[in-house]
Structures are given as C-alpha cells and as structure tokens.
C-alpha positions in Angstrom: -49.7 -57.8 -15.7 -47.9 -61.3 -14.5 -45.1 -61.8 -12.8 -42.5 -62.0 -14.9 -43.6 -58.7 -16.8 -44.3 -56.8 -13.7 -40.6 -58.2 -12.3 -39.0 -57.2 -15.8 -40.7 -53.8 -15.5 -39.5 -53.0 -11.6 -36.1 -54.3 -13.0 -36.2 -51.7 -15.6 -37.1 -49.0 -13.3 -35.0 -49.5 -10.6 -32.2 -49.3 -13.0 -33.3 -46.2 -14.4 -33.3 -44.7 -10.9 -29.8 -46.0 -10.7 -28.5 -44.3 -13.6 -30.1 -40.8 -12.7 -28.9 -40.7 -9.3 -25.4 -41.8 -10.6 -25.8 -39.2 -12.8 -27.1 -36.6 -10.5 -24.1 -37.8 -7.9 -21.6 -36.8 -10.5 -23.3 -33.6 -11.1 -23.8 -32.6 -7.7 -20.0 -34.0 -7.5 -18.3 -31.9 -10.7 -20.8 -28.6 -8.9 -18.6 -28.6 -5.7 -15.6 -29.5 -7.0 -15.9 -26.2 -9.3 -17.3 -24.4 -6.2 -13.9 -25.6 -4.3 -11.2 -24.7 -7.2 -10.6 -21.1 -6.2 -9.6 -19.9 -9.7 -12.7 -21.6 -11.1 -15.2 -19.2 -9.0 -17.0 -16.9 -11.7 -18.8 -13.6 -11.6 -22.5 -13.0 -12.4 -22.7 -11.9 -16.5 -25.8 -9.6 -15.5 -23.6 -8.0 -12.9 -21.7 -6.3 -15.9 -24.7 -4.7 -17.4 -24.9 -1.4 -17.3 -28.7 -1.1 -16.2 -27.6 -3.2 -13.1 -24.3 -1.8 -12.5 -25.4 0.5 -10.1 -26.9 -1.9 -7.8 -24.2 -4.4 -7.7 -21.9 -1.9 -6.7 -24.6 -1.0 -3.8 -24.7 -4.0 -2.9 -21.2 -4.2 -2.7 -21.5 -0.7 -0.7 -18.7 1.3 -2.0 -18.8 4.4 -1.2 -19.3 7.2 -3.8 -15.8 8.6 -4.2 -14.3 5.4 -5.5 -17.1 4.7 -7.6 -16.8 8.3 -9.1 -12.9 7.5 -9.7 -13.6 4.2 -11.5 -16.3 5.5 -13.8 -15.8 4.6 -17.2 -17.4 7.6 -18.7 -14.8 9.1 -21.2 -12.8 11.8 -19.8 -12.9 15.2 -20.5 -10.0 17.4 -21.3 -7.7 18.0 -18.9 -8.8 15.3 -16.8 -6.0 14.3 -14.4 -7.0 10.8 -15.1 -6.1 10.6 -18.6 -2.6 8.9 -19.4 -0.5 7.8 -22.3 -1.2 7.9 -25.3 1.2 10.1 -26.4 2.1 8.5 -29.7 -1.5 8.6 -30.9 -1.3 12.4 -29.7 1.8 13.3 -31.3 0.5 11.7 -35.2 -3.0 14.2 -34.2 -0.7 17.1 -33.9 1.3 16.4 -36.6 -2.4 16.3 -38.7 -2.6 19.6 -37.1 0.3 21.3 -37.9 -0.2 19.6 -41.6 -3.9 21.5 -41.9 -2.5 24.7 -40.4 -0.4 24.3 -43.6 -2.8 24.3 -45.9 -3.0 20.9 -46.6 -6.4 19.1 -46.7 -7.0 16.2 -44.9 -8.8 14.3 -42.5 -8.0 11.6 -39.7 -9.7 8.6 -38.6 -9.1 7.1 -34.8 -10.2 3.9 -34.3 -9.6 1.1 -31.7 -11.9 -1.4 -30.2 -15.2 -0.7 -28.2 -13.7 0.4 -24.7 -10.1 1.4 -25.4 -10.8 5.2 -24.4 -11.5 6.5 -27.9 -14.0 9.2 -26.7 -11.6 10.5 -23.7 -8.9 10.3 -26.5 -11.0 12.6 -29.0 -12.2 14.9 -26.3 -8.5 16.2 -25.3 -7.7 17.9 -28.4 -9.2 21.5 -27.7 -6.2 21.1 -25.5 -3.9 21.0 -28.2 -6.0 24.0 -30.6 -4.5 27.6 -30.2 -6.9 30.3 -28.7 -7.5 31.7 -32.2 -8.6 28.5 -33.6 -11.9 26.7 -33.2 -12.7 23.2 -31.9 -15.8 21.5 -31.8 -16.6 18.3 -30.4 -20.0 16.2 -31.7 -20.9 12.9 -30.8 -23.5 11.0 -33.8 -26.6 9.5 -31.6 -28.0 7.6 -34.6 -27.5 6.7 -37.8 -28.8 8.8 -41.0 -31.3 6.8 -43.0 -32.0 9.9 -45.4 -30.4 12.8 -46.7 -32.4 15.4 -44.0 -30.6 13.2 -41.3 -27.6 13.5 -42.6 -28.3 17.4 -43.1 -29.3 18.2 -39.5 -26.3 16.0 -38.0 -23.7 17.5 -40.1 -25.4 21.2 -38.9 -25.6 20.0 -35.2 -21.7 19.4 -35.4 -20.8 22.4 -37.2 -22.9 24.3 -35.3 -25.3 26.0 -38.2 -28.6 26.8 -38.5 -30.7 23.8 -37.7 -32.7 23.7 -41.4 -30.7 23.4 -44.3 -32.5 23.2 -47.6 -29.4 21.3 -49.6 -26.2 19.4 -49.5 -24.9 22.1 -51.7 -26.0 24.5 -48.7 -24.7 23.0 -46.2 -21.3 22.3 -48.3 -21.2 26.2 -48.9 -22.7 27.4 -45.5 -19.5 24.8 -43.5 -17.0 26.7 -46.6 -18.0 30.1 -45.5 -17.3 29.6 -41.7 -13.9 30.2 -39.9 -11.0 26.9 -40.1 -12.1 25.0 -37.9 -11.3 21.5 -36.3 -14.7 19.1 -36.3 -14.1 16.2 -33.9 -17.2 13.2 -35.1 -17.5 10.8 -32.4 -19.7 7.5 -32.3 -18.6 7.1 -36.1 -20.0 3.5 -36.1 -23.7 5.0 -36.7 -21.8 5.3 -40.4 -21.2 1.7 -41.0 -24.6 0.2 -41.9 -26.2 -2.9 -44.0 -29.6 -1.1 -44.0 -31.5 -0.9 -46.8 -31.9 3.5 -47.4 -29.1 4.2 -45.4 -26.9 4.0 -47.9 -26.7 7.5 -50.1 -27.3 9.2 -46.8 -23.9 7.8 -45.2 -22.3 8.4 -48.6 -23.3 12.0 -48.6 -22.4 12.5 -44.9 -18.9 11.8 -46.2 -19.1 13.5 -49.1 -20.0 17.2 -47.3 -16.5 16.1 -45.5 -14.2 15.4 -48.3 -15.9 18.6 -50.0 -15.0 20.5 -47.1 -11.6 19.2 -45.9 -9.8 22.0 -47.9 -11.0 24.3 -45.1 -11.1 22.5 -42.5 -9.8 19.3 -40.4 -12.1 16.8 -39.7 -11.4 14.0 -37.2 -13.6 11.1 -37.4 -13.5 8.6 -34.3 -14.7 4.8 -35.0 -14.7 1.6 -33.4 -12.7 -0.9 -35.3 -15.3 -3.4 -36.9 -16.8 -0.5 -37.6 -13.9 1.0 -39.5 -13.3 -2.1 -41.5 -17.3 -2.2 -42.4 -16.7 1.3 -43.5 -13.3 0.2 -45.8 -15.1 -2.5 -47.1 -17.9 -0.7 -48.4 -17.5 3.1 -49.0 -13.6 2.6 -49.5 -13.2 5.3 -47.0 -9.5 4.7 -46.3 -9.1 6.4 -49.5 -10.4 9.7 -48.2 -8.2 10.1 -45.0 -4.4 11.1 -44.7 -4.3 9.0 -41.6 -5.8 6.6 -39.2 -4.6 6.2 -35.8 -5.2 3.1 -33.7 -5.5 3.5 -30.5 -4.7 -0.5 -28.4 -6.4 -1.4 -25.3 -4.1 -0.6 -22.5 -0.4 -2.5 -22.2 -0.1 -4.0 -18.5 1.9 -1.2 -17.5 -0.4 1.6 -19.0 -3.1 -0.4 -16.7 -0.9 -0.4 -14.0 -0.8 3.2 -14.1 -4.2 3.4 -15.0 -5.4 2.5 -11.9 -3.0 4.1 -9.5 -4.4 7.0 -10.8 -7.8 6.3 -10.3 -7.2 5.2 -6.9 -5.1 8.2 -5.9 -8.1 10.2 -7.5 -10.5 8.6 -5.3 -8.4 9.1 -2.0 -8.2 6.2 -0.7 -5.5 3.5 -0.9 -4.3 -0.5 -0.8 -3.5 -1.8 2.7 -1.8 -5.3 3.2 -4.8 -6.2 5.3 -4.1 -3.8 8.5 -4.7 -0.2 9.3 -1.2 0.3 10.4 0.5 -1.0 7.2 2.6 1.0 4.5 0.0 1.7 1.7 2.4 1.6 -1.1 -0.6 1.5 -3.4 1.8 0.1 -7.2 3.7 -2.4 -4.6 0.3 -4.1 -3.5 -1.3 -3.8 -6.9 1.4 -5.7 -8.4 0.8 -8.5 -6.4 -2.4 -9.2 -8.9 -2.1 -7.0 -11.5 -0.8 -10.0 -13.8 -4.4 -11.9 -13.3 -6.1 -8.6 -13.6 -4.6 -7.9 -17.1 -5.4 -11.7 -18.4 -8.8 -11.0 -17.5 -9.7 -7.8 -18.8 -6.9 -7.9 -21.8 -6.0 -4.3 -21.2 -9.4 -3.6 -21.5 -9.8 -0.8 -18.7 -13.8 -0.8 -17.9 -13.7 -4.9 -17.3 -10.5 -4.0 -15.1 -12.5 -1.2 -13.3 -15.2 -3.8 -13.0 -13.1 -6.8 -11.5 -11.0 -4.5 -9.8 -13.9 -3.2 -7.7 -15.6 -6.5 -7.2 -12.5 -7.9 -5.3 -12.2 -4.5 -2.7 -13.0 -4.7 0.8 -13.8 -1.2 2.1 -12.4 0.3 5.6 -14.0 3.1 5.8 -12.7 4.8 8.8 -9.0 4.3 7.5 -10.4 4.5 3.7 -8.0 1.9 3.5 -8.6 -0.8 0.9 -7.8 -4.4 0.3 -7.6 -6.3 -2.9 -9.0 -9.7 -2.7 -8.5 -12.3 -4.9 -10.0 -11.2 -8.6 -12.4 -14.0 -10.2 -13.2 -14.4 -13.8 -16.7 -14.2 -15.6 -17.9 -17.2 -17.0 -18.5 -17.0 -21.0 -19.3 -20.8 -21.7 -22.7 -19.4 -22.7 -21.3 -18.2 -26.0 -20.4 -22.1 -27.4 -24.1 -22.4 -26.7 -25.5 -20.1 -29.5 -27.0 -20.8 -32.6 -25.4 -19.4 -35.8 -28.7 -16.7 -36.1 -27.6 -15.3 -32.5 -24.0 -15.5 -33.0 -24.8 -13.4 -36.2 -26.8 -10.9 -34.9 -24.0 -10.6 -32.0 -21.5 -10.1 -35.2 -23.9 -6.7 -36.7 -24.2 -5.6 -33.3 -20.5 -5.6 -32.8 -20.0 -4.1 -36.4 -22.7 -1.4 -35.9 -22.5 -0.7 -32.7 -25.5 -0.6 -31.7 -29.0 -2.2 -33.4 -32.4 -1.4 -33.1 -35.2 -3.8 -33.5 -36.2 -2.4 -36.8 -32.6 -2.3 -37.9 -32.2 -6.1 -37.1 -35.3 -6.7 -38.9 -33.8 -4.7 -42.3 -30.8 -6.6 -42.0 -31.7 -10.0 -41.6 -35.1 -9.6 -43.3 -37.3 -11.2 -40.7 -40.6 -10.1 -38.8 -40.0 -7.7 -35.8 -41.3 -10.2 -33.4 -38.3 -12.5 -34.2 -35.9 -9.4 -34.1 -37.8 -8.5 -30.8 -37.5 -12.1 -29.4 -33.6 -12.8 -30.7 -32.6 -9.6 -29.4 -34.7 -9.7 -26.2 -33.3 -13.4 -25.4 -29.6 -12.2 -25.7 -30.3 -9.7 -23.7 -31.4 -11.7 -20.9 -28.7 -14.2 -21.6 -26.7 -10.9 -20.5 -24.9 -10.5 -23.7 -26.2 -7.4 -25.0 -27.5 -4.6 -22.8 -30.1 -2.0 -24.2 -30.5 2.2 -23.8 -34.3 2.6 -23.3 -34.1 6.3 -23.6 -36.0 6.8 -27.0 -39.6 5.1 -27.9 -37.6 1.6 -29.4 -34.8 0.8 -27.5 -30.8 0.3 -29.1 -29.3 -3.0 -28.1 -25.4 -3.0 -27.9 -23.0 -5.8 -26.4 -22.2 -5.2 -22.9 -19.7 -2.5 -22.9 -17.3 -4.4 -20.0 -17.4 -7.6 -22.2 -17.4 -6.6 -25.5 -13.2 -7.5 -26.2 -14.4 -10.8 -25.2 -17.3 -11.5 -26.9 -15.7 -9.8 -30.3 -12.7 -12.3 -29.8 -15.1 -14.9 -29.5 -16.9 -14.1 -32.7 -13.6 -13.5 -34.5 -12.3 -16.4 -34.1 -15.3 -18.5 -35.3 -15.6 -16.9 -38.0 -18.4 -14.7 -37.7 -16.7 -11.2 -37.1 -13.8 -9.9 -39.2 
C-alpha cells in the first residue's frame, strides 16, 4: 500500500469513527433526555401479560388483599363491586318482562374486550324470579362440526351429554321448563375457518328454533359481533343488542373507590396522620389515569397498582405518579403481523391451527408469527389444553384494537 492510499484509507476511517460516535452521542443524548422527561417514563409491555402478572405485582409486594380487590376476573352476582350499568340493566329487564309475555326473542350484549361484559351477564339470576330458571354458560372453543355444536348447546342447557340430532336437541331444549340461557365468550361464533361454518350456523339455528320458549342472551365482544353481522346476518335474529362502553371517568372514579374500600385500605397524602379522603386524593390523577386506560378498567387496575406505595402498618396508600406503556412497537409490524393481530382481535382468541386455516400457510409460520408476537408482548397465550390459544393482552387490547382500526386493518 503507498502513502497516499494508506493516508486516504486512515482518512476514511477516522471519519467513519467520527460519524458513529456522533451518532452514538446523539443516541446516548435523545436515551437520557427520554429517561429525564417524567411523562415520557414507560412501563414494561411483558409486565401486562397475564402469565407474568403475578410476579410483577410480587415484585411490587402488595399484599394480597389489594390484589384480590383489583382482580379483573368478572364479578359474580351480587358482588358489592359491581356498579352502573343500570341503563344496560333496565333494556335486559325490559327483554325480560317482553319474554314473560310471550314474546320470542333473544338479546345480544356486546362491547369491547374488557368493558365487564361477563360480570355484566353474570348478574341477571339476580333479576329472575324464584320460580324461573337461569343458567349461565361460558363457550371455551369454537364448534368446527355439528357434534360440537351438539354437546355445547347440551352443556348450557344442561341436558344429557349425547344427543343423537339437531332435531333432538331442538325438541329435548322445547320440552324443558322457560328458561333464561345466558351464552358467554360468544366470539368462539365468529370464525373464517374452513368447516366451521354449518356448525356456527346450526348453533344459531337450535336458538332461533327455540326462542319461542325460551330467552336466550348471547354475550359478544364487539369485532366479534360485527364479524358475526357481516356473515350470518345475525342482527336479523335478535330483538335487541345492548352495548355496553368502557367506563366514563366518573364510572372509573367510582370504580375504584370501591375496589379500594373493598380491599381496606386507603389513599394518604404521604403521612400516617393525614385525612384519607380516598375520591379527594384520587382526583388528583384520575384525569391521567382515564387518558391512559380509556375507561378501560383492567389497564386502570393495572397502572393504578403500579404507582402505589404500600404502608403496611397504617395500610395507608400513596398514589405516585402513573406512567404510560410504550406501544411504538406496533408502527413497527409488517402487514402479515398486523393481520393476524386483526383475526385475533375479531376471534378472540386463535390457535396455531386456526391461524394456519385462515391465512393458509404451514404451521411453522403460524407457530413462528404467533410465537414472535407473543414475545414482542402483544398477545399472550392459555397453555391449558395440548396447543395453546393466543389472544391479545387482555389490559391492552383497547389499544392495540384502536391501533388496528385506524390503519385499516380492523373494522
């Protein structure tokens, strides 16, 4: 090499160093400027995830009571936790009182993924009289053939676990006493899968055929519902839906005063010896709280118990400063994981053999597509059967369906 080339060639690299460590000084830079912006500090994604849930609130050590209080399991009847509502409840009545009439029909509730549809469902035995009969089913899966749909329809009723025919079952559900069926998880009946089909029509058909006798109330999440008008025309087939919104700010307000009287323990100003006046110091960042979460009330449970700091021996509490959760990861999918994001939402949950029926690839890209969104902590999974049943992560989902909406890929 001579001279000139091997000064050319140090000239070239030196300016190459240059650039990186400009470029590196301007990253490092932006990195703590965001680390310094208070209202730029964001939450873990995996945190949210139900499978880790448990041990980010250990490791936030709060103690059981207030977790128990701020579980988002639905609620059963009666619960003390349960509020509003009461415009959804009144239309259910009125459904009620219209079937104690003698007039057939059947009601659909629907809302988005989170808005308290099953805790909603599961308080009207409270409305029934003692001479009628209530009966609460939730679907687990989705029927791919007619003996599916025959075994879940019998499971909810609560007949004899074979039936030989529809025209069985139709006449076996005819013969028992009126009765109110209450179908929850209705999203197993919104599917693209080839097979599926004449079993979900069926499933509605034993309904309509048996709606003379008897009320059915069918709860859905809301892609689901539209899914379900789109294909089967089911708004045809009910006398009424009834939407249930995520919470108003007030409704969360109450919401959580609630919970927290429930769990015993209450909001200091940041001393043992000051007035608790638990609405008072809630207030004080309930605005941020509801921006966040949208009135969404397990994200708010989820913030909410993120920013406490626990005194146990007064079991005095105090709210710190609630951070956001960073989604920038979603402008960085490709249209195949923003799409299987978009069947998620609108089935509620997938399998990797159900991905691979709808989007017609090989079960090792289902596997891997799925498996990588996952670990991107956008879906979470249920591992309890042999394949497991990805769904989006229950605290985010408002979010992530927003997201999906608005570009198009959700509707």
């Amino acid at each position: 090499m001579t001279n000139t080339t091997q000064s050319k060639f140090l000239t070239a690299a030196a300016a190459t160093v240059s650039r990186l460590y400009q470029q590196l000084s301007r990253l490092l830079g932006r990195q703590a400027h965001e680390q310094a912006e208070p209202v730029r500090v964001h939450a873990d994604l995996c945190l949210a995830q139900a499978a880790r849930l448990d041990r980010h609130y250990a490791d936030l050590a709060l103690p059981e009571a207030l977790l128990q209080a701020f579980s988002s399991e639905p609620l059963a009847a009666g619960d003390t936790r349960f509020i509003g509502r009461e415009d959804q409840l009144s239309r259910l009545l009125a459904a009620l009182e219209m079937w104690r009439a003698g007039h057939s029909s059947m009601v659909a509730v629907t809302g988005p993924q989170g808005c308290g549809l099953s805790s909603f469902l599961q308080q009207l035995p409270l409305r029934v009289a003692d001479n009628e009969s209530c009966r609460y089913g939730k679907l687990t899966h989705r029927p791919y053939d007619i003996n599916d749909t025959l075994v879940m329809l019998g499971a909810i009723v609560g007949g004899k676990p074979s039936v030989g025919s529809v025209e069985e079952l139709v006449e076996y559900i005819n013969g028992l006493p009126p009765s109110v069926f209450v179908i929850d998880n209705g999203h197993f009946l919104a599917c693209r899968i080839m097979g599926a089909n004449k079993a979900i029509r069926i499933f509605g058909a034993v309904m309509v055929a048996t709606q003379h006798r008897h009320l059915w109330v069918l709860g859905c999440q809301e892609y689901a519902w539209r899914r379900l008008v789109y294909v089967y025309r089911a708004d045809r087939y009910f006398a009424d839906r009834i939407e249930l919104p995520l919470f108003s700010e007030p409704e969360l307000s109450q919401c959580l005063t609630n919970r927290l009287q429930a769990s015993e323990f209450a909001l200091s100003a940041g001393s043992t010896g000051a007035d608790a006046q638990t609405p008072t110091l809630l207030a004080r960042q309930l605005s941020t709280l509801y921006k966040l979460c949208d009135g969404k009330p397990d994200y708010a449970f989820f913030c909410f118990l993120g920013s406490l700091l626990v005194h146990d021996e007064s079991r005095q509490l105090e709210l710190q400063p609630v951070v956001a959760a960073d989604f920038s990861i979603l402008k960085q999918l490709i249209s195949e994981e923003l799409f299987t994001l978009a069947e998620v939402a609108s089935h509620g949950q997938l399998s990797i053999d159900d991905h691979r029926a709808v989007f017609r690839c090989s079960r090792e890209e289902s596997w891997l597509l799925l498996e990588r969104l996952y670990r991107q902590c956008l879906l979470d999974k249920h591992e309890t059967t042999a394949e497991p049943d990805y769904h989006l992560v229950p605290q985010y989902s408002n979010v992530i369906g927003s997201y999906l909406a608005n570009a198009n890929y959700l509707y």
